[in-house]
C-alpha positions in Angstrom: 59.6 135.7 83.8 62.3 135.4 86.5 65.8 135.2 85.6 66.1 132.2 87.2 63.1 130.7 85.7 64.9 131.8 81.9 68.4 130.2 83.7 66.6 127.0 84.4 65.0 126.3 80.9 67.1 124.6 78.0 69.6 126.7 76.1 67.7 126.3 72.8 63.9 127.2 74.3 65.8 130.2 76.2 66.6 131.6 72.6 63.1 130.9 71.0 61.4 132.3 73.9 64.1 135.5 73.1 63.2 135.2 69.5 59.2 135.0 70.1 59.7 138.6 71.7 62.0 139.5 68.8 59.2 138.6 66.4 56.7 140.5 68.8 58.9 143.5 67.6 60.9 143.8 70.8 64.6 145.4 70.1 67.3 142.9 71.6 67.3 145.1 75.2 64.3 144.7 75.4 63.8 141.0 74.9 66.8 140.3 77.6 65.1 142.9 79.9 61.7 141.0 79.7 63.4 137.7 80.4 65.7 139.4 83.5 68.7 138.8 81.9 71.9 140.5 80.7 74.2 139.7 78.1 76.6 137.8 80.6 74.0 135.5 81.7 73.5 134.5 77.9 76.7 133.7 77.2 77.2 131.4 80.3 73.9 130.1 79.0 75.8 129.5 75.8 72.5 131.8 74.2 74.3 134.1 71.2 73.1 137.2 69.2 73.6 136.4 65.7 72.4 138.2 62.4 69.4 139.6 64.1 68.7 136.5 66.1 69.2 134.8 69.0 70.8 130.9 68.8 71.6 128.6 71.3 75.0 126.9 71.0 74.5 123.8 69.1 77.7 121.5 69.3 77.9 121.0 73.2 80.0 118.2 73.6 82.7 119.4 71.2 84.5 121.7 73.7 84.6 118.1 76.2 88.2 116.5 76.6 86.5 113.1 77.6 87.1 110.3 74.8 83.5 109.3 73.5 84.0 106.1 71.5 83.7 108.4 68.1 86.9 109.3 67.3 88.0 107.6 64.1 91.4 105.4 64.2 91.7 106.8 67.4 93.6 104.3 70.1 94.3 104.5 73.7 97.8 106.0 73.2 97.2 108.1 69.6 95.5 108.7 66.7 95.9 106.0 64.1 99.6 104.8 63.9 101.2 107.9 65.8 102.7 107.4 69.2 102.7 110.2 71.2 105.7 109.2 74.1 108.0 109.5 70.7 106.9 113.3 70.1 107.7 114.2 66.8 109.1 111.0 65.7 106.1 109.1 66.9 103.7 110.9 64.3 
């Protein structure tokens, strides 16, 4: 595999293809190596090595500064009651 065929796949079949070869007894080198990647392209894939196992990031829209209709007492000036043109006062 080419590392831009790994790039191109989802984050979370990138990591179980990485944990397949894990499995297969590969040492983590030598998973990355046989996928074409290094540990730089993993983390811009948001793919992590955690307790002996690879994971794909799984809250992606948490680090997003775009309002999504979810946030709770949340208006178009504050949260709940606070104003946030009073600064400290406001809350």
């Amino acid at each position: 595999m080419t590392k831009e065929e790994f790039l191109a796949m989802p984050a979370n079949e990138a990591a179980d293809k990485l944990n397949e070869l894990i499995a297969a007894g590969k040492s983590k080198d030598e998973a990355m190596a046989e996928c074409g990647v290094a540990q730089a392209d993993l983390m811009k894939a948001q793919i992590f090595w955690v307790k002996d196992k690879f994971i794909a990031r799984a809250w992606g829209g948490y680090t997003s500064t775009k309002r999504t209709g979810n946030e709770a007492g949340d208006t178009g000036i504050g949260v709940g009651d606070s104003d946030p043109s009073k600064g400290y006062v406001g809350v």
